[in-house]
Backbone bond lengths (Angstrom), bond angles and torsions (degrees), N, CA, C in turn:
res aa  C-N    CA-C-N  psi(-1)  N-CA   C-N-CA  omega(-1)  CA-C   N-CA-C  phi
1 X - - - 1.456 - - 1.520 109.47 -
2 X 0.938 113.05 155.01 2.003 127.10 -156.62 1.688 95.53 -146.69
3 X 1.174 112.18 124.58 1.652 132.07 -150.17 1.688 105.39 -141.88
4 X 1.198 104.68 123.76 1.968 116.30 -178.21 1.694 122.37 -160.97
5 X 0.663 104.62 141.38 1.538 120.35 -175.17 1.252 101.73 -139.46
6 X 1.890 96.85 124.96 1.499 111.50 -176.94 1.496 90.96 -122.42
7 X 1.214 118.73 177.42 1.526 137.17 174.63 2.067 103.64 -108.58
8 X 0.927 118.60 140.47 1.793 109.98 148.89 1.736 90.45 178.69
9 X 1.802 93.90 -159.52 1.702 95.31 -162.67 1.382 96.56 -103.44
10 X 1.108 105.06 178.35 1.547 139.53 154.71 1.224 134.30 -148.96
11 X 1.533 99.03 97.60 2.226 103.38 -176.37 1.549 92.03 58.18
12 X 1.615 100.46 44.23 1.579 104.66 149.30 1.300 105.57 66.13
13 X 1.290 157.91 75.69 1.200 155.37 -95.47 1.582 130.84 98.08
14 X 1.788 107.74 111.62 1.359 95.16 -174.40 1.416 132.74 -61.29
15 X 1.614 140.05 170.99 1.254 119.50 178.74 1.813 86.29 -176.61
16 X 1.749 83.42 171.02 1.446 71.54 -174.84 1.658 87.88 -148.98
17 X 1.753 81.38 154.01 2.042 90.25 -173.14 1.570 100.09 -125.46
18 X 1.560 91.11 148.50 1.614 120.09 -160.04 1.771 87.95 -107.82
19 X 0.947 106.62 168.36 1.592 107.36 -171.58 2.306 107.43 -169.84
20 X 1.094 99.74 124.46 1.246 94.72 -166.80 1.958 99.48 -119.55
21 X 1.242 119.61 146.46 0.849 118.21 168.84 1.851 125.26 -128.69
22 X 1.250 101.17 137.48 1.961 84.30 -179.11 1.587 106.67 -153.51
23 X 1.452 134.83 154.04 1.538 127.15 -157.08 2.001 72.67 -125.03
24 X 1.068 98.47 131.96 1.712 125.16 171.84 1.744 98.14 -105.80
25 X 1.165 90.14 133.68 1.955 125.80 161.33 1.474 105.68 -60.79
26 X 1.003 121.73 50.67 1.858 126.61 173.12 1.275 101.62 -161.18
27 X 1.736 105.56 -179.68 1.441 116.07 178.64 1.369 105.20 -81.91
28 X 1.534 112.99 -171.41 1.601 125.39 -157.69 2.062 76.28 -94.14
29 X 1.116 118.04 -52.26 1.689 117.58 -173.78 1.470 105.83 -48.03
30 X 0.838 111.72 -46.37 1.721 116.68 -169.84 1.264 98.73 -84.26
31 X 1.407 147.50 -29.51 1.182 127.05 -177.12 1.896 104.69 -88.21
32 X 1.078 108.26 -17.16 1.674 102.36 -179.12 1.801 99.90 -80.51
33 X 1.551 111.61 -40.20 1.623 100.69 165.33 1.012 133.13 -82.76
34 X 1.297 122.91 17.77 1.386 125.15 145.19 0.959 127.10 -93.81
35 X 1.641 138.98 -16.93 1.098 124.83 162.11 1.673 129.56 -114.57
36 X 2.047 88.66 34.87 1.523 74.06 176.63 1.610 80.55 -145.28
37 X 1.571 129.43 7.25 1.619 121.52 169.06 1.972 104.49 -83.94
38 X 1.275 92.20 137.50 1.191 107.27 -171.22 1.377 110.16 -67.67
39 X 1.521 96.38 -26.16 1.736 101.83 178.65 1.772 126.10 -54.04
40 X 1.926 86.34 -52.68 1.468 111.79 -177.79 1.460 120.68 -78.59
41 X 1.387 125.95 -26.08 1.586 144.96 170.69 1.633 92.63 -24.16
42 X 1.510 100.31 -76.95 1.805 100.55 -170.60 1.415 132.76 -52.65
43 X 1.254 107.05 -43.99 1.272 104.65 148.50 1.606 148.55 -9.48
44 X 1.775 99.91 -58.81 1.324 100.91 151.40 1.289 121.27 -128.86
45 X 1.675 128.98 26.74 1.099 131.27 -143.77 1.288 87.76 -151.77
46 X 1.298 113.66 -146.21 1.639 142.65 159.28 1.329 140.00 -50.28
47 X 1.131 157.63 -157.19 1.558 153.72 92.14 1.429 94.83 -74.00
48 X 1.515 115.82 135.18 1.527 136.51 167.63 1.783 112.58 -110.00
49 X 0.954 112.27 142.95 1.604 123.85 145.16 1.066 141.37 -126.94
50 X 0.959 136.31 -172.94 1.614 131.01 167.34 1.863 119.50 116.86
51 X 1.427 88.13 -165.18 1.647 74.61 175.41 1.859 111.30 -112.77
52 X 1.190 113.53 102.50 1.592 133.64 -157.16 1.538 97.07 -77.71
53 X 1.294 100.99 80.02 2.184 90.80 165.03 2.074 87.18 172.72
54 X 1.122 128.46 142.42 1.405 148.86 -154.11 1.548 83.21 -57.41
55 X 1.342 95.46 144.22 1.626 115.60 -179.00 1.293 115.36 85.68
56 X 1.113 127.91 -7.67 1.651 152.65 -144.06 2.038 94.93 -113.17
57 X 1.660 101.11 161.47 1.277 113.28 -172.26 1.440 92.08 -104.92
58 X 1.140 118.11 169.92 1.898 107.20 146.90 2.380 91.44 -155.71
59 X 0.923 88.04 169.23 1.651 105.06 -167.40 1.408 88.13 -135.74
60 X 1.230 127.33 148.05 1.402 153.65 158.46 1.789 123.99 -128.87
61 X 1.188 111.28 105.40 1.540 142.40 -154.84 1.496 87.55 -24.47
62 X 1.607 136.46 129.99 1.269 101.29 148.13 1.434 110.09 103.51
63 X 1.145 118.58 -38.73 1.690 134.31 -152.24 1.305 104.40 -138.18
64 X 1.577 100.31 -153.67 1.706 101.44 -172.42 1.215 82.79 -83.88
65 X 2.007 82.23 179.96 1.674 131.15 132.83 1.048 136.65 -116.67
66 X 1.228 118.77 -141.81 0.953 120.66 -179.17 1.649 138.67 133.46
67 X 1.486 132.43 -177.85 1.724 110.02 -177.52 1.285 110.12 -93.23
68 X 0.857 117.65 153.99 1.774 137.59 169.21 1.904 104.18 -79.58
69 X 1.503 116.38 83.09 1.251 109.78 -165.21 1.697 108.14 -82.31
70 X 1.291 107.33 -38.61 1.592 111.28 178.28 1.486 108.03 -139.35
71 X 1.326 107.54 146.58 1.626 113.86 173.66 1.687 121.91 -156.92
72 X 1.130 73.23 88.25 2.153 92.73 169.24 1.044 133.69 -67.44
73 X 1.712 134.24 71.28 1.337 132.40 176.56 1.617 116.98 -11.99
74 X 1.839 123.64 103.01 1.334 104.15 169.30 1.631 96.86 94.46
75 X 1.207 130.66 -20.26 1.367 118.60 -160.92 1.494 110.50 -132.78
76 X 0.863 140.97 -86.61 1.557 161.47 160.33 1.742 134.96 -105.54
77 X 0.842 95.73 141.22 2.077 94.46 175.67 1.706 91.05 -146.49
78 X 1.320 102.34 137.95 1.431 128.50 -176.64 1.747 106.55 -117.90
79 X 1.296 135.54 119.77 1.588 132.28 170.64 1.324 114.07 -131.30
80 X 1.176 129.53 159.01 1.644 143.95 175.26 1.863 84.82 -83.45
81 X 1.948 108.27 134.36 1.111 112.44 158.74 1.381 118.35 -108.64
82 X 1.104 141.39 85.93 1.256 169.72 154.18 2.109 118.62 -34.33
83 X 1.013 108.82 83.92 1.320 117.63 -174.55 1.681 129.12 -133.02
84 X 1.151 108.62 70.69 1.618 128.12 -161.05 1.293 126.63 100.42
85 X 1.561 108.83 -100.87 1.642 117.32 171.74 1.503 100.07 -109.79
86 X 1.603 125.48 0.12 1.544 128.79 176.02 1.458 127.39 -80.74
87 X 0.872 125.97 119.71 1.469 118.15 161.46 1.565 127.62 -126.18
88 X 1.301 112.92 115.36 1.494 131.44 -176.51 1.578 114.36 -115.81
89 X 1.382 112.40 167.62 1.833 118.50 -169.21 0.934 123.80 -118.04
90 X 1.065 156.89 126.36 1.986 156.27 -134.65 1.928 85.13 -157.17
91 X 1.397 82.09 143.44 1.179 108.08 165.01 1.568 115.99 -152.03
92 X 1.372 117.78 149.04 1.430 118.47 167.45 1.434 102.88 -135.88
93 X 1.904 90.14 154.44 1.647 103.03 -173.28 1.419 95.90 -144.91
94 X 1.340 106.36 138.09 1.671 110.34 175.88 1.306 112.61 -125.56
95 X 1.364 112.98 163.72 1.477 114.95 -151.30 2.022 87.35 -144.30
96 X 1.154 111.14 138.30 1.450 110.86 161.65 1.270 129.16 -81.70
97 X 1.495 137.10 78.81 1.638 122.46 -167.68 1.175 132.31 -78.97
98 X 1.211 125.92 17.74 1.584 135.26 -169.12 1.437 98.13 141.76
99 X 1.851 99.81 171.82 1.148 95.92 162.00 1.877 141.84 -91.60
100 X 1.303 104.82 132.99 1.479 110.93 -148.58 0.963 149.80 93.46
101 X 1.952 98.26 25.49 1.414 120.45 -149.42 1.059 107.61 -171.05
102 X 1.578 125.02 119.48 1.194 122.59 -156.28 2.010 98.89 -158.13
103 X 1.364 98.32 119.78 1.697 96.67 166.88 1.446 143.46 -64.56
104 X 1.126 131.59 134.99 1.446 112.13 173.63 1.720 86.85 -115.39
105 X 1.650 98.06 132.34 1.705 106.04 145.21 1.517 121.99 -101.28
106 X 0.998 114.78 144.00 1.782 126.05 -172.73 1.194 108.96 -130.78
107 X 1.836 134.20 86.31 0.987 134.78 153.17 1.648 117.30 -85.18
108 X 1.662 119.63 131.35 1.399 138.31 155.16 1.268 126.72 -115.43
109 X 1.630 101.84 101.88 1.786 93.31 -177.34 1.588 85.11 -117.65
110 X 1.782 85.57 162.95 1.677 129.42 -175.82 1.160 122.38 -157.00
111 X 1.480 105.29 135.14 1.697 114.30 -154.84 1.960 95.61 -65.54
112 X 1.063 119.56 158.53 1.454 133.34 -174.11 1.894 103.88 -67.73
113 X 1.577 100.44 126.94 1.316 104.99 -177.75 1.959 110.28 -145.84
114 X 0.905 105.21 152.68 1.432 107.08 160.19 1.606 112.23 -35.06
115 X 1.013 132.45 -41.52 1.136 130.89 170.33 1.664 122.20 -66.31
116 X 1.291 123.09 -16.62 0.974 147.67 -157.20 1.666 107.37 -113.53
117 X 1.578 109.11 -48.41 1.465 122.70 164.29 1.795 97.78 -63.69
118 X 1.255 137.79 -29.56 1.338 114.30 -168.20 1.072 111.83 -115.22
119 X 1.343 135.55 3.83 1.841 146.48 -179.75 1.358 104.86 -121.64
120 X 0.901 138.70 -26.92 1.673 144.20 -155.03 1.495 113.80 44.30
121 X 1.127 118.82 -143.71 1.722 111.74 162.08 1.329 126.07 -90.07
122 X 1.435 109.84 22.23 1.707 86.60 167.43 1.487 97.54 -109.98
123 X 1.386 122.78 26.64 1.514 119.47 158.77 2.081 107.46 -65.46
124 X 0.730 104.48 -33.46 1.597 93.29 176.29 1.781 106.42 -114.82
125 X 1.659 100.96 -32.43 1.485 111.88 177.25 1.720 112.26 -35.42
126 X 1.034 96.17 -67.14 1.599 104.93 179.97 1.708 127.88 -80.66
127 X 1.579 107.87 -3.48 1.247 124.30 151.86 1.620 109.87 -58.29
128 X 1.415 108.10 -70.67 1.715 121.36 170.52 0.651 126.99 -45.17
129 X 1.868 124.51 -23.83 1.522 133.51 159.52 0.955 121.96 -31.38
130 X 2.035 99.34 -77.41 1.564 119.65 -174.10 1.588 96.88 -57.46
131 X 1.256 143.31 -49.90 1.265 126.10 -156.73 1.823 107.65 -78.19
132 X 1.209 125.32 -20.84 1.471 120.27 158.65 1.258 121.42 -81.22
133 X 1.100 116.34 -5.41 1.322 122.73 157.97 1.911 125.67 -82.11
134 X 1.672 91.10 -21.76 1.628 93.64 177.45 1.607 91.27 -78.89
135 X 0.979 109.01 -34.38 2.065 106.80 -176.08 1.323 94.44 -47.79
136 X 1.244 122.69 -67.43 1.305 132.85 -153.70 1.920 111.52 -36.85
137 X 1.603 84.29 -34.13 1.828 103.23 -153.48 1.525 87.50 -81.45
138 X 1.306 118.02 -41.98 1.335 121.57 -148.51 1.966 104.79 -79.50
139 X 1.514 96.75 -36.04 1.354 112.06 155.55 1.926 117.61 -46.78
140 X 1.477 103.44 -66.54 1.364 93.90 174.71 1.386 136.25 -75.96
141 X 1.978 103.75 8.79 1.719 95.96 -170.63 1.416 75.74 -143.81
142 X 1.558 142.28 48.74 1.544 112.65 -172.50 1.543 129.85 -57.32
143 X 1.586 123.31 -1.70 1.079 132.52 162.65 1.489 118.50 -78.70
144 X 0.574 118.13 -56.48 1.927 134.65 163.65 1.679 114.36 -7.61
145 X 0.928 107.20 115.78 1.761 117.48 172.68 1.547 113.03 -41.35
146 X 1.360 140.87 96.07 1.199 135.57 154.68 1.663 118.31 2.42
147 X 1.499 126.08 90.44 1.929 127.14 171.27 1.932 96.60 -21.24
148 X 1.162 103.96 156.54 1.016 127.76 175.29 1.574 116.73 -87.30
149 X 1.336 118.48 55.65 1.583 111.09 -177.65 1.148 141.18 -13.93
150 X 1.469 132.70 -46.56 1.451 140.99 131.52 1.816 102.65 -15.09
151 X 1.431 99.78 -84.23 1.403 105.73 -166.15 1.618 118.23 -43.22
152 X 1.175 110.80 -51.15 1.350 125.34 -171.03 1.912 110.01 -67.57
153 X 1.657 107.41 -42.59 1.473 100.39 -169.96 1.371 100.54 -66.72
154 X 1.817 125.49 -35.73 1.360 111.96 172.76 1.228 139.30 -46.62
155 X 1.616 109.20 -35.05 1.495 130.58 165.07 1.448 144.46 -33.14
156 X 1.225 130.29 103.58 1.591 131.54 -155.31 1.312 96.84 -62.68
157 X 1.491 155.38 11.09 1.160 163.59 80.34 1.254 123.66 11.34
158 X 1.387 106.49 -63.68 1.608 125.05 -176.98 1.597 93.15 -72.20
159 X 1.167 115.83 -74.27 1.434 123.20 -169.43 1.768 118.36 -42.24
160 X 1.464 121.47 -22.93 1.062 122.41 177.92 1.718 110.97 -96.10
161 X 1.306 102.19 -32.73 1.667 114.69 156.56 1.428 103.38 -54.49
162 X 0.896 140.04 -95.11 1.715 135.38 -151.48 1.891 108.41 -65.67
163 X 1.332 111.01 -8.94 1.347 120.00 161.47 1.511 121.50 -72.16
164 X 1.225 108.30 -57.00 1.009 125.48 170.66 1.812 122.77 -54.56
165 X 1.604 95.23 -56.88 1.606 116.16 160.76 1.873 106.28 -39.13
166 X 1.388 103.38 -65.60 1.819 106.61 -170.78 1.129 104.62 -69.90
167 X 1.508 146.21 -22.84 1.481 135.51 165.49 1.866 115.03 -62.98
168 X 1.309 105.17 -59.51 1.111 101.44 148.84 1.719 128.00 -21.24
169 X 1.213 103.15 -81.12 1.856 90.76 176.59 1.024 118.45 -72.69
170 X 1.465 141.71 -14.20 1.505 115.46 144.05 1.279 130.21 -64.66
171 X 1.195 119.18 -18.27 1.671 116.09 161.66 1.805 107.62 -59.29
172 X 1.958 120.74 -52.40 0.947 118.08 -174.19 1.491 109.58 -50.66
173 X 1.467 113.76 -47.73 1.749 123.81 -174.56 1.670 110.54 -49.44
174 X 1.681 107.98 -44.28 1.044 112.50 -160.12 1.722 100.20 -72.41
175 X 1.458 130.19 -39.97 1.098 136.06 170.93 1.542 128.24 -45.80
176 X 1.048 101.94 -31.85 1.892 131.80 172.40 1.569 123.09 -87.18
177 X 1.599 105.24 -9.98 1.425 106.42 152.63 1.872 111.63 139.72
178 X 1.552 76.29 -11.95 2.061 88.41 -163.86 1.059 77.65 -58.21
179 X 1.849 116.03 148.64 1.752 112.88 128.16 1.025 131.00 -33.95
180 X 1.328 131.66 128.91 1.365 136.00 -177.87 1.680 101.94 -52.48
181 X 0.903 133.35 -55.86 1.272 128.39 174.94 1.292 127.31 -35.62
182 X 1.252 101.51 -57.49 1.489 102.17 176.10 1.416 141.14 -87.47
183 X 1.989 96.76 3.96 0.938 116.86 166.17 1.478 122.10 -91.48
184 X 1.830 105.91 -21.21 1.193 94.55 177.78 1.932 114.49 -96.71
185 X 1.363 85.96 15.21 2.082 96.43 167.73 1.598 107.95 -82.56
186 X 1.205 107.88 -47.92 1.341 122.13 -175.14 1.816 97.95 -47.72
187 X 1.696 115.46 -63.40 1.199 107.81 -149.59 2.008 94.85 -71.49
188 X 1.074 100.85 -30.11 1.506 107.78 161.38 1.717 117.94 -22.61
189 X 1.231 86.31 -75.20 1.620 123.93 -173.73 1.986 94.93 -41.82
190 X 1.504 97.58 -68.24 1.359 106.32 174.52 1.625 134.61 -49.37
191 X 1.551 107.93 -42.24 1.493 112.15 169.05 2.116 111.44 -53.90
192 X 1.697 81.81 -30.98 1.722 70.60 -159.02 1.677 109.57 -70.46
193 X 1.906 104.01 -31.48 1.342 111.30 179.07 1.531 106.30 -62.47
194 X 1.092 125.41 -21.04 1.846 96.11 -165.38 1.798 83.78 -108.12
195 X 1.002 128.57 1.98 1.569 110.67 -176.73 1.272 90.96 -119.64
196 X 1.404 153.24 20.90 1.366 141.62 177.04 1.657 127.52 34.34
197 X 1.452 102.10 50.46 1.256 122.29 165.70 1.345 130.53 -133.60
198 X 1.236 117.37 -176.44 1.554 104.00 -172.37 1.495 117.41 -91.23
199 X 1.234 109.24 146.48 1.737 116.71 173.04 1.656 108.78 -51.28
């Protein structure tokens, strides 16, 4: 996994984008239909609906929505992430690296918030983790029963994953300008929220 935090605007307004990178054990075809067939999404992701192609809505069970702003056969898809009174922008871009080997990039930026001052980026950073990491699984077992989410986030597994994951993006934060300090409170801050323990 490949980890960055840039600064720029949005609708004139600072914000800042998280960006994940990872090369999957499949082709460049199979990795764009897996993460944009509605069939395969759940699998390692969500249940999705909506109407899936640019101009289009889509809903994710549970989670956001949001618009389908751009969508490049083979290339890129751009959407509004939409989650209460929030709205932030995801994009993915894939790259072919050989054969049997294919990139996904995962940028999410969001304008600067209190929420943002107290998680840094592994508030969604390490959300996007675990879920490129369910790709990962689903890639190496695509027959395989979907982990039991319950089961797994309880797991001293999980807990050293999203520890590990939130140190990580305070190193990325800290590289991008945060004080190290307060970047490494933030990723602090973050281990304890997604594992329900204390900072």
């Amino acid at each position: 996994m490949e980890r960055s935090v840039s600064a720029l605007e949005r609708g004139g307004q600072p914000a800042r984008a998280v960006t994940l990178s990872r090369i999957y054990s499949t082709t460049f075809d199979d990795l764009w239909d897996a993460v944009t067939n509605p069939e395969r999404i759940p699998r390692w992701f969500l249940p999705i609906s909506g109407d899936l192609e640019a101009g289009g809505r889509y809903q994710l069970e549970g989670n956001a929505g949001g618009a389908i702003e751009a969508c490049e056969r083979l290339s890129h898809f751009a959407l509004t992430w939409e989650f209460g009174e929030d709205v932030s922008w995801l994009e993915a871009r894939l790259s072919d690296e050989a054969p049997g080997r294919a990139r996904l990039i995962l940028t999410h930026a969001a304008h600067l918030s209190e929420h943002w001052n107290a998680y840094g980026p592994g508030a969604v950073g390490a959300g996007w983790e675990l879920a490129l990491a369910g790709l990962a699984l689903y890639f190496a077992q695509p027959t395989a029963p979907k982990p039991d989410e319950a089961e797994f986030a309880a797991s001293p597994q999980a807990k050293a994953f999203i520890a590990a994951s939130s140190e990580a993006w305070g190193q990325a934060s800290a590289a991008a300008g945060t004080p190290p300090g307060a970047a490494h409170a933030a990723a602090k801050r973050t281990t304890a929220f997604y594992t329900g323990e204390s900072a």
